[in-house]
C-alpha positions as CSV (number, residue, x, y, z in Angstrom):
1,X,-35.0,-14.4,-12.0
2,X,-36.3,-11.0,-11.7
3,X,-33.9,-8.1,-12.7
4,X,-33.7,-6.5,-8.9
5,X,-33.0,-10.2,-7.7
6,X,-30.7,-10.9,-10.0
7,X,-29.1,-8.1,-9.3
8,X,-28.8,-8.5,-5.4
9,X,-27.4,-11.9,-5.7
10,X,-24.6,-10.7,-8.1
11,X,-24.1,-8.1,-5.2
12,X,-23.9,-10.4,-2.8
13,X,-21.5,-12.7,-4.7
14,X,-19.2,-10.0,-5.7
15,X,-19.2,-8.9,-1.8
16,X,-18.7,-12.4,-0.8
17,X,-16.2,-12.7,-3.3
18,X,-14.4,-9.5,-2.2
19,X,-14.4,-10.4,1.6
20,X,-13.0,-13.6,1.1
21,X,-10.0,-12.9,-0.9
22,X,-9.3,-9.8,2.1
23,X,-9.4,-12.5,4.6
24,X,-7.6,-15.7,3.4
25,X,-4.0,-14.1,3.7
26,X,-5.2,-13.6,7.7
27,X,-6.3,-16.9,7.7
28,X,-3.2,-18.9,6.3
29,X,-0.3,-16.7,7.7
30,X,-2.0,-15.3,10.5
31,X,0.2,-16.9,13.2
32,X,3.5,-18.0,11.2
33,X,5.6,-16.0,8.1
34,X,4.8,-15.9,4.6
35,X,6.8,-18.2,2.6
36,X,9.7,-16.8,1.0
37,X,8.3,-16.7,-2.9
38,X,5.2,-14.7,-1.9
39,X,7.3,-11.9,-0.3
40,X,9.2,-11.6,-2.8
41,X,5.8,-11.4,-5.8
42,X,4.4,-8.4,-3.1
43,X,8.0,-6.4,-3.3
44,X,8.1,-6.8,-7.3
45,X,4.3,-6.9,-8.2
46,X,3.9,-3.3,-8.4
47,X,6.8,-2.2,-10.2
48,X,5.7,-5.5,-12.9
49,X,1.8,-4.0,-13.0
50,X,3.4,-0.5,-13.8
51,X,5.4,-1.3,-16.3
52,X,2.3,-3.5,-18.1
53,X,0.6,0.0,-17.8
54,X,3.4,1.5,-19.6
55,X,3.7,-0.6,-22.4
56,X,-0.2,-1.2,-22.9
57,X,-0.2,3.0,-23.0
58,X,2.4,3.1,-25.6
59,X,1.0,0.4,-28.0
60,X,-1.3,3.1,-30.2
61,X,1.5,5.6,-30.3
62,X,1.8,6.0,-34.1
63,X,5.9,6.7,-34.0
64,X,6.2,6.8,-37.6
65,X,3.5,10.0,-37.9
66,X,3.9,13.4,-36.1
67,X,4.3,13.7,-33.3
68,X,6.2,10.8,-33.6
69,X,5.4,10.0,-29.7
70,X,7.2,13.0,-28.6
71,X,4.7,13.7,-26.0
72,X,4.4,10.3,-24.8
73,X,8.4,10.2,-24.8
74,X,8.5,13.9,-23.2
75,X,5.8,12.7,-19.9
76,X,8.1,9.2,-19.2
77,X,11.4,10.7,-19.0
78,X,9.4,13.6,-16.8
79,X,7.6,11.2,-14.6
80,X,10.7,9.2,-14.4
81,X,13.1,12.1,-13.6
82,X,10.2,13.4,-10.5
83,X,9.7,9.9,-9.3
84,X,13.6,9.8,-8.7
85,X,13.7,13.0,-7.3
86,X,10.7,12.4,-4.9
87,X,10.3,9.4,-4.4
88,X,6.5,9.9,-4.1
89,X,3.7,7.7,-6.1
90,X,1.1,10.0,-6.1
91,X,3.0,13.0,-7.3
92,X,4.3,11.6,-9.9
93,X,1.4,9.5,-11.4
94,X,-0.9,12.8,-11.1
95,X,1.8,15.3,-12.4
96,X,2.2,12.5,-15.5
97,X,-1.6,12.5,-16.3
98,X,-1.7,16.2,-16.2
99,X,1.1,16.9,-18.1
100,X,0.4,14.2,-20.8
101,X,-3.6,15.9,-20.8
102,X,-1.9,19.4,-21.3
103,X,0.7,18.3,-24.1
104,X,-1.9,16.4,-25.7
105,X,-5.1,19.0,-25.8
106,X,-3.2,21.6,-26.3
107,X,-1.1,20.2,-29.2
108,X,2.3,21.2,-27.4
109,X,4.4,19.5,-30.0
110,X,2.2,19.9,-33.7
111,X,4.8,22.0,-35.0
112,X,7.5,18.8,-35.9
């Protein structure tokens, strides 16, 4: 298989793939409810995902060296305090990355 054909059919798969799994929920519960269990997995899923995010972040944080994770430490109970406060997402996942970014680059905390 050539290199531009073989690339077309992965394409093709991938959008086949893609455009099935966007319309199979249409086709099963189109005309009755979902069943209990899967409304419950879409209200928690996203909460589970974040926290796996979390902890996967926090898994190289060397505590036992400076800064001991302070800035990791510092951006959660930030991000957590906003997200209470606001109750938006978006705010708080981008004001998270750029404080994190800042604290980090600029060495906020090098002094403990």
């Amino acid at each position: 298989m050539t290199g531009t054909l073989q690339m077309l059919v992965t394409i093709a798969v991938i959008a086949l793939a893609t455009f099935a799994t966007r319309v199979l929920p249409f086709l099963c519960f189109g005309s009755r409810e979902p069943p209990a269990i899967l409304s419950t997995i879409e209200k928690n899923l996203p909460p589970m995902i974040l926290l796996l995010l979390v902890i996967y972040c926090l898994k190289d944080v060397q505590w036992f060296a400076a800064p001991y994770g302070v800035p990791e430490l510092f951006t959660i109970g930030v991000v957590a305090g906003l997200h209470f406060w606001k109750r938006n997402a978006m705010l708080s996942i981008f004001a998270g990355t750029g404080l994190y970014m800042v604290l980090v680059q600029f060495h906020v905390f090098s002094f403990l």
